[in-house]
C-alpha positions in Angstrom: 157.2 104.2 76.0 159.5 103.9 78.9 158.5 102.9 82.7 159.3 104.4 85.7 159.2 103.4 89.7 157.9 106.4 91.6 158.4 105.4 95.4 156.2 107.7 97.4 152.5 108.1 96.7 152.3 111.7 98.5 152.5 115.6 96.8 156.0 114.8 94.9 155.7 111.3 93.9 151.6 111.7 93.0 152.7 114.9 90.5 155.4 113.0 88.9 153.4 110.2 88.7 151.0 112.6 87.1 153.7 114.6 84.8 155.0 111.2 83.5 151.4 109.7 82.7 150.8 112.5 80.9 153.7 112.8 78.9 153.1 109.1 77.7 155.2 107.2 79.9 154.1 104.4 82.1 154.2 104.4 85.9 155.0 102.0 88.7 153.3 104.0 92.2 154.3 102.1 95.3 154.5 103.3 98.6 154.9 101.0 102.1 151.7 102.8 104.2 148.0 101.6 102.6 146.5 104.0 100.6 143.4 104.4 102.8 145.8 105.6 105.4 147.7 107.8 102.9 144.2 109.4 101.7 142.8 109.6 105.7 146.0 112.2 106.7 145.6 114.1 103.2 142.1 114.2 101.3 143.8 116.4 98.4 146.3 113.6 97.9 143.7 111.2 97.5 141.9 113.6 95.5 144.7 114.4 92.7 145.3 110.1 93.0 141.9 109.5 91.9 142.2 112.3 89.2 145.2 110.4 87.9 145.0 108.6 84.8 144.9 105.0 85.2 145.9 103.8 82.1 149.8 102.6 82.3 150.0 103.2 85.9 150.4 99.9 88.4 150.3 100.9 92.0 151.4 98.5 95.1 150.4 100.0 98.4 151.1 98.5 102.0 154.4 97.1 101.9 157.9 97.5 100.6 157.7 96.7 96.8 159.7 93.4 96.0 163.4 94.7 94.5 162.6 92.5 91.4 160.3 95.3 90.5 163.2 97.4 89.0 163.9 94.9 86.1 162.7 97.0 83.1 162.2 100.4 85.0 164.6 103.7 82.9 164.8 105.3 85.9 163.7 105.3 90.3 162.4 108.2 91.5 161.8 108.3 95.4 160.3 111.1 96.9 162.3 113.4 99.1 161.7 111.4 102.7 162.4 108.2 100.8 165.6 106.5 102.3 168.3 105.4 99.6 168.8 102.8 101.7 165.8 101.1 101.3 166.5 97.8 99.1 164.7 98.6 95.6 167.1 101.4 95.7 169.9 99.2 96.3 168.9 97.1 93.7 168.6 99.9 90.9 172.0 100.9 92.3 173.5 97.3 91.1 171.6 97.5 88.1 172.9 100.9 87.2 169.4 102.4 87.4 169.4 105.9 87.7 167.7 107.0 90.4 166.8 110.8 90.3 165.0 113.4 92.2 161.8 114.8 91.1 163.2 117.9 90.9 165.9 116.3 88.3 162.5 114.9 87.0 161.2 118.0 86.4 164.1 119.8 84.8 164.5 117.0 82.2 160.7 117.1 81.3 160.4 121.1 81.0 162.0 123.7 79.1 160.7 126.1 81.5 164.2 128.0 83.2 164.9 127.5 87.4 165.7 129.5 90.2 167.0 127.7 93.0 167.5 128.1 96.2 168.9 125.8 99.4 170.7 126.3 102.3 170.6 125.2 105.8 167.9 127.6 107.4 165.6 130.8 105.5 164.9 128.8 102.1 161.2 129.2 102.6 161.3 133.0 103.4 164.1 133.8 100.5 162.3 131.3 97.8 158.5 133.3 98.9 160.3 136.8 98.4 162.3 136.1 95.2 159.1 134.8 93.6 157.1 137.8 94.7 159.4 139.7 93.0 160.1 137.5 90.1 155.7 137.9 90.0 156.6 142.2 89.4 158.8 141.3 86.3 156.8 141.7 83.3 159.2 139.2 81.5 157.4 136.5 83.2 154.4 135.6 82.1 153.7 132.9 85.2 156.2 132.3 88.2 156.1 129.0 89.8 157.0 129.0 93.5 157.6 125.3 93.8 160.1 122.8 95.6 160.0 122.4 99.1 157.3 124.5 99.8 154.1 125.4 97.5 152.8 122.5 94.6 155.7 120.0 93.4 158.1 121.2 90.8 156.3 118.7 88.4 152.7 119.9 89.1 153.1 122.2 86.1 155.6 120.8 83.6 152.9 120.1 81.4 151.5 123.4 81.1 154.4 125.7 81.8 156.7 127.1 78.8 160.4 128.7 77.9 159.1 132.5 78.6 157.6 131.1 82.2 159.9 130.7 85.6 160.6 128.5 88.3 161.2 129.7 91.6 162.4 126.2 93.7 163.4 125.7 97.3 165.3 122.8 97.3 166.0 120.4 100.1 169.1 118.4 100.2 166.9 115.2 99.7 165.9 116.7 96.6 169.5 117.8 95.4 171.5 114.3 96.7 169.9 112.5 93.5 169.8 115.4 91.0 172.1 114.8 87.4 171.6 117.2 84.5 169.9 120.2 87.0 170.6 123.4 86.1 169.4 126.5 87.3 170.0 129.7 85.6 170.6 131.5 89.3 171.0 129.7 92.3 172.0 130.5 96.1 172.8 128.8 99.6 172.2 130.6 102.3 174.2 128.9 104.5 175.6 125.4 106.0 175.1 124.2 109.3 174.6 120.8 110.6 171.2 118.9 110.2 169.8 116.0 108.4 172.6 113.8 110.1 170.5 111.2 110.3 169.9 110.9 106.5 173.5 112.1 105.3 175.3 110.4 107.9 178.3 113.3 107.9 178.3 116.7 107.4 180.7 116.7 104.4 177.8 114.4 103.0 175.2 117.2 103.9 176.9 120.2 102.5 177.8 118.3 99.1 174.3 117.4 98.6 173.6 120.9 99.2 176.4 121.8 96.5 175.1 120.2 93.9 172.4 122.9 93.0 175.6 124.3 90.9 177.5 121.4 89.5 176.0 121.9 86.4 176.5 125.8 86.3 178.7 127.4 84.0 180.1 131.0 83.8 176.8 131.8 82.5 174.7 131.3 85.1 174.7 133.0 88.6 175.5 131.6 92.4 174.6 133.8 95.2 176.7 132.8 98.5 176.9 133.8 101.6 179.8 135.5 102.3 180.0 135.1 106.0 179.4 131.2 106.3 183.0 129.7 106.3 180.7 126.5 105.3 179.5 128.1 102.1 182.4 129.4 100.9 184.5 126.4 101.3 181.5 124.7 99.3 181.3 126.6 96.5 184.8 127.3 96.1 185.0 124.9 92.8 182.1 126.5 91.2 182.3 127.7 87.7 179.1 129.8 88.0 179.2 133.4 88.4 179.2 134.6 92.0 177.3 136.9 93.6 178.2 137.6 97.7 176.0 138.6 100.1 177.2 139.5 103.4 175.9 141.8 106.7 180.1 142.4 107.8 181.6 144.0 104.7 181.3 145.2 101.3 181.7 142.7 98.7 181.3 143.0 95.0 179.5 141.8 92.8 177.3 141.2 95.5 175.2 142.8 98.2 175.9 144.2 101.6 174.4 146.0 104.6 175.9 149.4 105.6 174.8 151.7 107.9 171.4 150.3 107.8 171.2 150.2 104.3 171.3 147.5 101.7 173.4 147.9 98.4 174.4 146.4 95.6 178.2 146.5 94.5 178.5 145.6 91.0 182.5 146.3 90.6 185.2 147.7 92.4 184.6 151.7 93.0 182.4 151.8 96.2 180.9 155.3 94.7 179.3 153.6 92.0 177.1 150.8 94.3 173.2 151.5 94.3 171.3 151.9 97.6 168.5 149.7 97.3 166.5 149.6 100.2 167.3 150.9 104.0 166.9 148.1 106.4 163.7 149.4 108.0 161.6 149.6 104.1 162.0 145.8 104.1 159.1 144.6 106.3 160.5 141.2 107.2 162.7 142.2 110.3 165.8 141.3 112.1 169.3 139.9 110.5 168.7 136.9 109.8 166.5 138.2 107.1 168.0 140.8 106.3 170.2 138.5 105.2 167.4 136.4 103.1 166.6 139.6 101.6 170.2 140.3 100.0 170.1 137.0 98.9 166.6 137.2 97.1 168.2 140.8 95.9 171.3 139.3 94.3 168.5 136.2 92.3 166.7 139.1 90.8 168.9 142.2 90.4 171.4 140.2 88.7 169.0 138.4 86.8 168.0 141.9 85.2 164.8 142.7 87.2 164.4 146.4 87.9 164.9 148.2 91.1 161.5 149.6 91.5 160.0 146.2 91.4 162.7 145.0 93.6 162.0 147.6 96.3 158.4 147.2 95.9 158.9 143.4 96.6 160.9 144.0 100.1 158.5 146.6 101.1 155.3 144.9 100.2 156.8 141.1 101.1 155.1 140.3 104.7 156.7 137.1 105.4 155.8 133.4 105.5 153.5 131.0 107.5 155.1 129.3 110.3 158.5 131.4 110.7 158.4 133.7 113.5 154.8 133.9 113.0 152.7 136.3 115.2 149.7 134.2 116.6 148.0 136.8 119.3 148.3 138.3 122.1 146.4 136.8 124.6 146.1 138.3 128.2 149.3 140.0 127.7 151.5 137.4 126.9 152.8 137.2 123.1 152.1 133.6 121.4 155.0 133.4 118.3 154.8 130.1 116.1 158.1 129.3 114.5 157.1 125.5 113.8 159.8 125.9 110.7 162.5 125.7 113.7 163.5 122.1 112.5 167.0 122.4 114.0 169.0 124.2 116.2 170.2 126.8 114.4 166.7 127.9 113.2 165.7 128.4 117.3 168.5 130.2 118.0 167.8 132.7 115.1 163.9 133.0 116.6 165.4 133.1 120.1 167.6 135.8 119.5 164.4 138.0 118.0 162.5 137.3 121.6 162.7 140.4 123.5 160.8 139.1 126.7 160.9 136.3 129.0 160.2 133.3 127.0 158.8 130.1 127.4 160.1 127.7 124.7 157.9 124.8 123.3 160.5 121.8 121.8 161.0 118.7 120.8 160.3 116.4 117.9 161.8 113.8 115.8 165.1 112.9 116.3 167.7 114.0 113.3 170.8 113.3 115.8 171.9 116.4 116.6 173.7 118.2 119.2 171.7 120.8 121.4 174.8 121.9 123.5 174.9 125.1 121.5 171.5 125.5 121.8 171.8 125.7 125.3 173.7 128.7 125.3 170.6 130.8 124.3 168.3 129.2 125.8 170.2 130.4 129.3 170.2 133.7 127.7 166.8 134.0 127.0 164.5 131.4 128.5 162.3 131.1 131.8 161.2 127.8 130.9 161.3 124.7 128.2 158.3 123.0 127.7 159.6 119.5 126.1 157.5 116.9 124.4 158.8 114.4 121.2 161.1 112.0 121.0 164.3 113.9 121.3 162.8 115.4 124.7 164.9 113.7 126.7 167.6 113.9 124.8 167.1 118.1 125.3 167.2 117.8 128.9 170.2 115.7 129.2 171.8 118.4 127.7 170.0 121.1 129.5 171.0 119.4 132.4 175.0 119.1 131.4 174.7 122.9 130.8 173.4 124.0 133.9 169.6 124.9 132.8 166.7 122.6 134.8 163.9 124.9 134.1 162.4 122.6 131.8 159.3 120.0 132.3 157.7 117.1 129.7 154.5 117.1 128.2 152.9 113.9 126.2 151.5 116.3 123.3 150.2 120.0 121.9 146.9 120.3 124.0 149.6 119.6 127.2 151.9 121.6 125.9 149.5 124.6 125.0 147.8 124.6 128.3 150.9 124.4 130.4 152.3 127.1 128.3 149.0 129.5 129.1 148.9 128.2 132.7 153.1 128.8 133.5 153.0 132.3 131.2 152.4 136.1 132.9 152.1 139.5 131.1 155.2 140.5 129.1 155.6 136.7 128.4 156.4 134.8 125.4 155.2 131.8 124.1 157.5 130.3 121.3 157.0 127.4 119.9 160.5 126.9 117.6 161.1 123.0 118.0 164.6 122.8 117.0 163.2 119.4 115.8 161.9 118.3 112.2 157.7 117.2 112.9 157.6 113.5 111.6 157.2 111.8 115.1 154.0 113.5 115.7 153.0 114.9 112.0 152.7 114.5 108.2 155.0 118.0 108.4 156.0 120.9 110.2 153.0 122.9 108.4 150.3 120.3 110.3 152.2 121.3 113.2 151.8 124.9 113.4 148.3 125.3 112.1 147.8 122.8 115.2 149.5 125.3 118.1 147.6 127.9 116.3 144.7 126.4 117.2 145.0 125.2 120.4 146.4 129.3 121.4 143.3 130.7 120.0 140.5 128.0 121.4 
């Protein structure tokens, strides 16, 4: 029986806690906040806690476990918020402790084959639509939509088997400590900048976002984006096969947009490429996913599912929870909830779908970046910024240096919300696209969606 120190007692580190207890192993659970307050933000984390069993599992809640704890411990698994900074990581570091993902977790405990999929911005809408369609292929008896969004990879690594699939959006805090991973067919959407407060650079960023093929061979399959310089500097030492995508030319093998249709180019001789869909069957709408779409086309056409289930899955696909979401309409004025903006590129995708006068709700927790860019849309497209977080200031300071002062603070959502409804006039719209990750005011960026939602509708 080996033992291992699972840092994190929320959904990653509770199902790996739970995956390794019942594979036989014993478990070390630690996590700095007291349970009582873990269990008060999350009743179905306390729940699956209590189902845990107790037998070989040692838990230390409330403060930082003492770095003396490693001695003994095969491996450290922090969830994907954890810091590697933190000093028990340290310490496993100068102990030559692995310390893995639990993603890598997963993938050493299952036999079970992976789709993955990162990138900077769309992982959530291109992992939901590649496991819808993985769902029409009869090959699969269960797909797993899992990672980032959805259960934990490890939530069913005791139950799943070879002939089943994982379908994982994966986060570059899941990737940065991943060893042996390998997924049959993977893709990055794209690189820009973001998480600088974790990673430190960019080159740090993209390379943990690289290493979803390290362990690829000519056998398995890497979709990139062929019109992110980023991405194809990335992914230019991969041994994978590659599959492009790309909205500006025809590339092969790969997929590409035409007059407004989508095909597949599987050699040379553009008479033999397959139309598969014409941009306006695929219900999910403008280019950005038009773009996630080719990319969840090049997972599953090259992975042998059929065209008819493919087309049925672009047709029948209606998008994801919190990007770009359509609230209501509510005395003319259009109430859009892109709480998935959780940087600056993600907001200047959702404000480049607004049609109308908008009225931008942002702000959050600060991940260092830049809004200068940013700036240039919202001059384009913006009547006024509502700005609330701590990175608020930090928005207007910039505003300010670009010449845009249409902007006014708010402490929190209700404030927000109600100045929003109040400022707003028919033909209006109401976005809320942050440009900000959630963690200065919420467990996630889920928490604070459902929360506009609310406050539009009350």
């Amino acid at each position: 029986m080996k033992t291992y120190l699972v840092i994190g007692a929320e959904r990653s580190g509770i199902a790996v806690t739970r995956a390794l207890l019942l594979n036989r192993q014993s478990v070390i659970l630690t996590d700095t906040k007291d349970f009582n307050v873990i269990a008060k933000a999350s009743p179905a984390i306390a729940e699956a806690f209590e189902a845990l069993p107790k037998t070989h599992l040692s838990c230390f809640f409330g403060s930082q476990v003492p770095k003396s704890v490693v001695n003994g411990v095969s491996a450290v698994i922090p969830s994907p918020g954890v810091p590697l900074t933190i000093p028990v990581i340290q310490e496993a570091y100068k102990k030559n402790i692995p310390v893995i993902s639990e993603v890598e977790a997963a993938y050493r405990m299952t036999s079970t084959p992976f789709v993955g999929i990162t990138g900077t911005n769309g992982k959530t809408t291109t992992t939901s639509l590649t496991g819808e369609i993985f769902k029409l292929d009869d090959r699969y008896p269960n797909v797993y939509v899992v990672g980032n969004i959805g259960n934990a990879v490890t939530h069913y690594v005791n139950t799943s088997t070879p002939s089943d699939l994982y379908v994982a959006e994966l986060s570059s805090f899941q990737l940065e400590t991943t060893d042996t991973f390998r997924p049959k067919a993977a893709a990055i959407l794209n690189l820009s900048p973001d998480h600088l407060d974790r990673h430190g650079t960019l080159d740090n960023y993209y390379k943990a976002k690289a290493k979803i093929f390290q362990n690829q061979t000519p056998d398995d399959i890497l979709v990139v984006n062929a019109d992110d310089d980023n991405v194809l500097k990335y992914t230019a030492d991969a041994k994978s096969k590659k599959i492009s995508f790309s909205l500006e030319k025809r590339v092969a093998p790969g997929i590409y947009q035409k007059d407004g249709k989508v095909y597949v180019a599987e050699g040379d001789d553009p008479e033999k490429d397959v139309m598969v869909s014409a941009v306006s069957d695929i219900t999910i709408k403008g280019p950005h996913n038009v773009m996630n779409a080719m990319a969840a086309i090049g997972l599953t056409y090259f992975t042998g599912v059929s065209l008819s289930n493919i087309r049925k899955g672009l047709k029948d696909f209606k998008g994801v929870e919190h990007r770009q979401e359509f609230v209501a309409t509510i005395d003319g004025v259009d109430y859009i909830n892109d709480s998935k903006g959780t940087n600056t590129d993600a907001t200047i995708t959702a404000l480049k779908a607004m049609e109308k006068p908008t009225i931008l709700i942002a702000g959050g927790y600060d991940k260092k970046e830049d809004y200068t860019k940013l700036m240039g849309y919202v001059k384009d497209k913006v009547k006024l910024m509502i700005l609330l977080g701590a990175t608020a200031k930090n928005i207007a300071a910039t505003a300010d240096q670009c010449g845009f002062s249409d902007y006014i603070f708010v402490k929190d959502y209700p404030e927000a919300v109600k100045t929003a409804k109040e400022k707003a006039v028919s033909g209006d719209v109401v976005l809320l696209s942050p440009a900000c990750a959630s963690w200065d005011m919420f467990a996630n960026y889920e928490d604070r969606g459902d929360l506009f939602k609310q406050l539009v509708k009350a």
